[in-house]
C-alpha positions as CSV (number, residue, x, y, z in Angstrom):
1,X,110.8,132.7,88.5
2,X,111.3,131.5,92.2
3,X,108.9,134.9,92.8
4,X,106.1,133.7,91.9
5,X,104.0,132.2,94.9
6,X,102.8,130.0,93.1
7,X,105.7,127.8,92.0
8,X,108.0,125.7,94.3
9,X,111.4,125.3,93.7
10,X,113.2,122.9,95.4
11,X,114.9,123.9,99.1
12,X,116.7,122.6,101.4
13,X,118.2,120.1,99.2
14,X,120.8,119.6,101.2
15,X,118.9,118.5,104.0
16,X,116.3,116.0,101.6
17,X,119.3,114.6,100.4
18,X,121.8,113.5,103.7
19,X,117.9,112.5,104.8
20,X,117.7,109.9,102.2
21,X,121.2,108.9,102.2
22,X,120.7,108.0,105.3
23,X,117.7,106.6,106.1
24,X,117.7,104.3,102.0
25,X,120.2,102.2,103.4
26,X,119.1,101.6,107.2
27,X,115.3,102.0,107.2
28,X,114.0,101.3,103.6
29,X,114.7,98.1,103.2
30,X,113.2,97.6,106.8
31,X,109.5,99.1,105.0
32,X,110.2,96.9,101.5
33,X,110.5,93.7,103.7
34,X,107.8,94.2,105.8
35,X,105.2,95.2,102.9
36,X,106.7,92.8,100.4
37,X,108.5,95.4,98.0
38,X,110.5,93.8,95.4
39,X,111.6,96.5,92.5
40,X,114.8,96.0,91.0
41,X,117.3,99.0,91.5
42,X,117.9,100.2,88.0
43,X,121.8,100.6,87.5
44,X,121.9,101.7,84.2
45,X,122.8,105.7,82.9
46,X,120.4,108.1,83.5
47,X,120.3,110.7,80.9
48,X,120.2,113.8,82.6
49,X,117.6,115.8,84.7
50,X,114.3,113.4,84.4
51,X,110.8,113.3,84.8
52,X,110.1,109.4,86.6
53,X,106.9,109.0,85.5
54,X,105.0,105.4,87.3
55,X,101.7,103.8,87.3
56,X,99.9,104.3,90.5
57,X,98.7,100.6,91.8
58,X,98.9,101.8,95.7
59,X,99.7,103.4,98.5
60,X,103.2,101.9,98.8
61,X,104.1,102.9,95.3
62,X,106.6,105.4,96.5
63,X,108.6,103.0,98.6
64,X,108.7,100.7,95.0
65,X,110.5,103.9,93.4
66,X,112.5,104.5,95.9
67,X,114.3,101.3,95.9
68,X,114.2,100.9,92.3
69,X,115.3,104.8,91.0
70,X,118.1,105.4,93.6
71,X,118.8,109.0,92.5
72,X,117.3,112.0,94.7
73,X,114.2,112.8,93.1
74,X,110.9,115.2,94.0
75,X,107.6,113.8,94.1
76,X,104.1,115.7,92.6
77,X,101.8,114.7,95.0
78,X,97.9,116.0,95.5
79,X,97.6,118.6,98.2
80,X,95.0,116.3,100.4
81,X,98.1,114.3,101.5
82,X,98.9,117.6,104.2
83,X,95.3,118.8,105.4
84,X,96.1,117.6,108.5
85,X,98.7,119.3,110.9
86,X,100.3,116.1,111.3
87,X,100.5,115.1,108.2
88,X,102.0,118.1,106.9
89,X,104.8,118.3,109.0
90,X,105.5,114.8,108.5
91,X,105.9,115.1,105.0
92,X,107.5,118.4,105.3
93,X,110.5,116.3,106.9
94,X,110.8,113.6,105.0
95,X,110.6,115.0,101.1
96,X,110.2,118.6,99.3
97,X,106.9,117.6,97.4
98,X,105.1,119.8,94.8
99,X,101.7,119.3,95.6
100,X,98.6,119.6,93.3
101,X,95.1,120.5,94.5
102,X,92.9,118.0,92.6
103,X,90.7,119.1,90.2
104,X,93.0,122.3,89.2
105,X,94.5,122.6,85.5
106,X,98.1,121.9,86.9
107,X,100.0,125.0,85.7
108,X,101.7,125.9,89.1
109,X,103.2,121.8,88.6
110,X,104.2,122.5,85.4
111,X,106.3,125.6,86.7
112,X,107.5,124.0,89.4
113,X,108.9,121.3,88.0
114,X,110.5,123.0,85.3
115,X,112.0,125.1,88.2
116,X,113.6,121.7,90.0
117,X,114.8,120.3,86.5
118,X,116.6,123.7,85.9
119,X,118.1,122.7,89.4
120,X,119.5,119.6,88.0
121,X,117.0,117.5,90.3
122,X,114.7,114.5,88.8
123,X,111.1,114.9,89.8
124,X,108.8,111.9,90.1
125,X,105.2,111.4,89.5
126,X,102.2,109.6,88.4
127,X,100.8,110.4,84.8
128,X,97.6,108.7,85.9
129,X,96.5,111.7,88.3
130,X,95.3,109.0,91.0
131,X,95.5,105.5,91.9
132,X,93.9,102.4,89.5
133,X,90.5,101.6,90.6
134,X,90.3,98.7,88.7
135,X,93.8,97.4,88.6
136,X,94.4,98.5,85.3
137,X,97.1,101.7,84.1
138,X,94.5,104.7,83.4
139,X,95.2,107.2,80.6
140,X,97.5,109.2,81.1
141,X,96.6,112.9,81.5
142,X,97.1,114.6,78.0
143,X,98.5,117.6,79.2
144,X,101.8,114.8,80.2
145,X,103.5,115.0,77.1
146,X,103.5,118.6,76.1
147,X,104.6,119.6,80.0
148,X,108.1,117.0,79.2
149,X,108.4,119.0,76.0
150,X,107.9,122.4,77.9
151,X,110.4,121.5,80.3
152,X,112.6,119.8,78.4
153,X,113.8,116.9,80.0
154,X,114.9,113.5,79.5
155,X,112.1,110.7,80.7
156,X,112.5,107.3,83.2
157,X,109.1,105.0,83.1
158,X,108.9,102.2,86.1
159,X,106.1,99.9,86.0
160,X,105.1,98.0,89.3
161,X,103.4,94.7,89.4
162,X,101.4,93.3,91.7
163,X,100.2,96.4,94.1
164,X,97.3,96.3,93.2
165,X,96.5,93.1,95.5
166,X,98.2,94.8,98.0
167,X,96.2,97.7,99.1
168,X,93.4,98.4,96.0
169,X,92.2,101.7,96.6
170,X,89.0,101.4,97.5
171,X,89.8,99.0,100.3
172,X,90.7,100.4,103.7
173,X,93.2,97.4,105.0
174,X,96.7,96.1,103.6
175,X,96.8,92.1,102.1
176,X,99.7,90.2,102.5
177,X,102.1,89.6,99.5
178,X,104.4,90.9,97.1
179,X,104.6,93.9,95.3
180,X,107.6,94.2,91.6
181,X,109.0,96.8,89.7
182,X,111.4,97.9,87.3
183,X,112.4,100.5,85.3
184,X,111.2,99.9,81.4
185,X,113.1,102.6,79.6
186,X,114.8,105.6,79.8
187,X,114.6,108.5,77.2
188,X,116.7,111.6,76.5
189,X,115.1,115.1,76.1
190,X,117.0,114.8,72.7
191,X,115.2,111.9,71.6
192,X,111.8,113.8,73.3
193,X,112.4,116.7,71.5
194,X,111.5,114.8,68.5
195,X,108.2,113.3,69.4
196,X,104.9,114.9,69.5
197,X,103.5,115.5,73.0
198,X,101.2,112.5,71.8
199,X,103.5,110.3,70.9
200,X,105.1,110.6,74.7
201,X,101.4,110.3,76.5
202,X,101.2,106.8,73.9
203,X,105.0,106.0,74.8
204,X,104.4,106.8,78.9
205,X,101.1,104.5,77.8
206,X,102.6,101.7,76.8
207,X,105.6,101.4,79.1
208,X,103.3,101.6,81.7
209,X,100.4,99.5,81.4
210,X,99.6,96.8,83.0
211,X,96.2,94.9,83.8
212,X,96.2,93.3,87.4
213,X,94.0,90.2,86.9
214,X,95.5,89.2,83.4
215,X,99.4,89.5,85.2
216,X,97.2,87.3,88.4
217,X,96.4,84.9,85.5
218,X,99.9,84.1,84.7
219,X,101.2,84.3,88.6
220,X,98.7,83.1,90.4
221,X,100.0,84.6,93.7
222,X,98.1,84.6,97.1
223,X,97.3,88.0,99.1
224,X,96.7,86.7,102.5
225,X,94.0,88.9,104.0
226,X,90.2,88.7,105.3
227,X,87.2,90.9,104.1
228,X,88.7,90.9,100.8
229,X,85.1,92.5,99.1
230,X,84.9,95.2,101.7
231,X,83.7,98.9,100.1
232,X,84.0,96.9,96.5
233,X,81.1,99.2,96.0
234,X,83.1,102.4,95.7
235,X,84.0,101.0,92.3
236,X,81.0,98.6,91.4
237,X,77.8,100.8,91.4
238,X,75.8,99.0,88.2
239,X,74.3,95.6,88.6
240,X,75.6,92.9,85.5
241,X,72.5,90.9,86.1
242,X,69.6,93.6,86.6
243,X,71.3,96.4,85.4
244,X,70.4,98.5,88.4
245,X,72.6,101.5,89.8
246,X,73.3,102.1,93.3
247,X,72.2,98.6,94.0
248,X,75.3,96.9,95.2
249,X,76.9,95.9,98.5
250,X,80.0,94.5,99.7
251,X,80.2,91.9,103.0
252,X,83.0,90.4,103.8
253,X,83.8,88.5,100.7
254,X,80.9,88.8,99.1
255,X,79.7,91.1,96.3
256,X,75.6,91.4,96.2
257,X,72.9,93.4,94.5
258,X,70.0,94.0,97.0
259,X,67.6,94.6,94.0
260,X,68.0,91.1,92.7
261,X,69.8,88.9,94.8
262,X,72.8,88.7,92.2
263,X,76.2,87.0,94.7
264,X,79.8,86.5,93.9
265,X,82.4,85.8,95.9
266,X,86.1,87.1,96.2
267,X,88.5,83.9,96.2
268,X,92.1,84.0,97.5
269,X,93.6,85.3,94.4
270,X,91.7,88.1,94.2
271,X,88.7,86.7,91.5
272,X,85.1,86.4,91.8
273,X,83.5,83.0,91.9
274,X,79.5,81.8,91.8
275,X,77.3,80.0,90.2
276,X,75.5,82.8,88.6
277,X,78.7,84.4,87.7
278,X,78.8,87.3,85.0
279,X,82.2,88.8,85.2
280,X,84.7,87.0,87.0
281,X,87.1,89.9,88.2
282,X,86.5,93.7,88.9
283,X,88.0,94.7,85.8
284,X,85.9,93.3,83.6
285,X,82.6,94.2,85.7
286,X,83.8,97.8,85.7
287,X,84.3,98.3,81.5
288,X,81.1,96.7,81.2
289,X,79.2,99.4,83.9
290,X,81.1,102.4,82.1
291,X,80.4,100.9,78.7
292,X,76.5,100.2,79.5
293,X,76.6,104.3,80.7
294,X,78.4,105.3,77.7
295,X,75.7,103.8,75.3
296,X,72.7,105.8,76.8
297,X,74.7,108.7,76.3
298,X,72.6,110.0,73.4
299,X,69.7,109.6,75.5
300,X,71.3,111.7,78.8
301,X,72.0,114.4,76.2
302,X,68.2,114.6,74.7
303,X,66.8,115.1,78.4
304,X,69.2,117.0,79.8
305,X,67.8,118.1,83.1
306,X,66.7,114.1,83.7
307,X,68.2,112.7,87.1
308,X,71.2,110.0,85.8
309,X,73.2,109.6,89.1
310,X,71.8,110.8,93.0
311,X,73.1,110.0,96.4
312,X,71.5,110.8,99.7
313,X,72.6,111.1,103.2
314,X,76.0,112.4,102.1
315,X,78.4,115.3,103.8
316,X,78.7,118.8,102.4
317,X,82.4,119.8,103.1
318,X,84.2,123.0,101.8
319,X,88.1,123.8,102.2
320,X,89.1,126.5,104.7
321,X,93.6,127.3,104.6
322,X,92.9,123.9,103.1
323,X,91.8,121.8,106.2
324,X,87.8,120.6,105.2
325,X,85.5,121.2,107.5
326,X,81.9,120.4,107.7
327,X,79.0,123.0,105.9
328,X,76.1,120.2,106.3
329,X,75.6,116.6,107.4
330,X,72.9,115.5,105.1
331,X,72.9,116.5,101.7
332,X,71.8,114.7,98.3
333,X,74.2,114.7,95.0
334,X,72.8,114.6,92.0
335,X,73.6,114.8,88.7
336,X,72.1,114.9,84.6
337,X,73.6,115.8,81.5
338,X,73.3,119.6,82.5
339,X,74.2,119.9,86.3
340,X,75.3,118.7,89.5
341,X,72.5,119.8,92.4
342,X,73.3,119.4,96.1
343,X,70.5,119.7,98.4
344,X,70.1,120.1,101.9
345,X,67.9,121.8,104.4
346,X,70.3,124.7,104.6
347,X,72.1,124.1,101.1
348,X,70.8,124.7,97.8
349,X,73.8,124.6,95.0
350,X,73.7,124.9,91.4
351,X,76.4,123.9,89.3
352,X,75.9,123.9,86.1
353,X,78.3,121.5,83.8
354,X,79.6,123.8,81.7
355,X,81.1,125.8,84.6
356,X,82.8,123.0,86.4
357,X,86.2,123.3,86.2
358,X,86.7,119.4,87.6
359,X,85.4,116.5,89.1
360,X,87.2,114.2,91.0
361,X,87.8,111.4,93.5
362,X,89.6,112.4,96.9
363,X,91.2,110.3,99.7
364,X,89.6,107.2,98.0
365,X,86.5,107.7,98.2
366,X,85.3,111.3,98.5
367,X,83.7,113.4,95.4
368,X,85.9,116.7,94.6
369,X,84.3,119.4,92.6
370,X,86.0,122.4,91.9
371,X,83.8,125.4,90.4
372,X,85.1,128.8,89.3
373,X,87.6,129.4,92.8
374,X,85.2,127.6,95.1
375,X,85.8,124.1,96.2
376,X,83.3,121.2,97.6
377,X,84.0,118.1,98.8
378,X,81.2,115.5,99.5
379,X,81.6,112.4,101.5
380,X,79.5,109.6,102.7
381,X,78.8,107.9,105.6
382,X,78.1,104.4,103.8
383,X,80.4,103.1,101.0
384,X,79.7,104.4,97.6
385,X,80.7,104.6,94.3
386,X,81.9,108.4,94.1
387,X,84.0,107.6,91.0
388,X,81.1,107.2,88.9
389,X,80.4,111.2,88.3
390,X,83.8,111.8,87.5
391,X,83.2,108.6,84.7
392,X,80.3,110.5,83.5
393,X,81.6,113.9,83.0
394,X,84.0,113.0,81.0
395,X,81.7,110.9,79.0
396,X,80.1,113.9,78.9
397,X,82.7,116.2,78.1
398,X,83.9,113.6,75.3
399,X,87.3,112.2,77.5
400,X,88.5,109.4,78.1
401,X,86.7,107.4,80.7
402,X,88.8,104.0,81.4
């Protein structure tokens, strides 16, 4: 198995974990108090090699698991993590990950993870595929369940509270206050081996979920921190006033539409407020923008080759030994029920929908699309909603889209 290139098994365990048995004691606890960690360390049996699946409210997850799942584990983390020298070697030091190139189908994780639980070694990831946008759990990626039955394995869910506030991730700057966590169950492999691969994605569901602004309801907890609207955009793109896209703006603390003068404000807790006020927390604005695209679906479908979503002034990037690199500095995305188009004066690409293998969102805020064995990347030089093309196609391709 270990053959195959495209599999990693674990190696240098021994070194991964004396590295953690050293440094969980003397320097995590240092990181958990200075970022406001507080996960309970589960101290209950574990029932053999596990898969520790969490929701993925931040950055600082990670850290949360660490303190609260104390056994050495691997983490499945995407491959943009190490496209920097740096970076890579960092990581390379501190943790054997399996990484996964966004917008791939996943099969070289699912071989090497089964090759680390037929090690004996947990291995940790999120089910999500990426980090809540909107502060609530996503669905979790169908193919979760059947790779648990494939590799037959026992299962550990730990849900974190509170993250979200922390760092969202569309925002660029850490807030001040307290992140929890705990581990909500543990399940055997016996008791998997039962269960239908849906039934696990709907247990992994519901041991997971969590929405961000109804648990800020009940707590009520302050996240010190200024500009707390900034690059809001990246996940509001739809006015709830004029119903306009690409119209809206973050400054400061504010959220504005610069079609109709629509204004809320981000209070201390992390809610809108304003006198005009529609939706008073992200959340709730965001179903409402995917629902209002959802319902003219029938109508993207009948005009197929009609312009739904377009940005200009955007970056052309393409992956070289996986380090991006620049193809042109001013391109236009667009996209209809039939095709995504990027245009430039040197770049003319076609990408028909039914070709695309994925679309994605990438270091926050970039747009990932993989077609056949080329991959593009397209950033922007202005704050964006690039997670509203991945929304559509699946829409489109009749997935989930929360």
């Amino acid at each position: 198995m270990t053959s195959d290139s495209s599999i990693s098994p674990p190696k240098h365990t021994w070194w991964y974990r004396s590295f953690l048995a050293v440094m969980r004691p003397l320097v995590l606890p240092l990181i958990n108090r200075h970022f406001g960690i507080r996960t309970e360390r589960y101290k209950g049996e574990v029932p053999g090699p596990c898969m520790v699946m969490f929701n993925h409210v931040s950055d600082y997850d990670p850290f949360g698991v660490l303190q609260g799942f104390a056994h050495y584990t691997r983490y499945v983390a995407s491959d943009a993590l190490v496209r920097k020298r740096k970076m890579r070697i960092l990581f390379g030091i501190v943790s054997d990950f399996i990484y996964r190139r966004k917008g791939e189908n996943g099969d070289n994780v699912v071989r090497s993870v089964k090759a680390t639980i037929d090690k004996g070694i947990h291995v940790c990831m999120s089910p999500e595929g990426g980090e809540s946008i909107n502060g609530t759990t996503a669905f979790i990626r169908p193919r979760t369940g059947s790779m648990i039955k494939e590799v037959g394995c026992g299962l550990v869910t730990f849900r974190m509270e509170g993250g979200y506030f922390m760092r969202p991730s569309w925002c660029r700057h850490r807030f001040k206050g307290p992140m929890f966590g705990k581990v909500v169950g543990t399940y055997s492999k016996e008791q998997l081996a039962d269960m239908t691969a849906e039934e696990i994605n709907d247990l992994i569901y519901r041991d997971l979920y969590v929405n961000s602004y109804e648990w800020q309801r009940e707590h009520m907890i302050v996240y010190e921190g200024e500009r707390r609207a900034e690059r809001m955009e990246q996940v509001l793109y739809t006015c709830p006033k004029c119903h306009r896209i690409n119209t809206i703006h973050s400054d400061c603390d504010d959220v504005y539409c610069d079609a109709c003068g629509y204004r809320v404000k981000v209070n201390k807790y992390g809610f809108f407020e304003g006198e005009d006020l529609v939706y008073d927390n992200l959340y709730s604005w965001d179903v409402w923008q995917r629902d209002l695209m959802f319902s003219k679906l029938e109508e993207f479908k009948a005009d197929p080759e009609k312009v739904i979503l377009s940005d200009s002034g955007q970056v052309l990037k393409g992956l070289k030994d996986n380090y991006p690199y620049v193809i042109e500095e001013d391109v236009t995305i667009s996209m209809s029920a039939a095709r995504i188009s990027i245009e430039g004066k040197v770049t003319h690409i076609d990408l028909p929908l039914s070709e695309i293998k994925g679309v994605t969102v990438v270091s926050r805020e970039d747009i990932g699309i993989t077609f056949g064995d080329t991959y593009y990347q397209i950033g922007s030089v202005i704050p964006r909603s690039g997670v509203k093309y991945k929304q559509l196609m699946a829409m489109l391709r009749g997935r989930p889209y929360l």
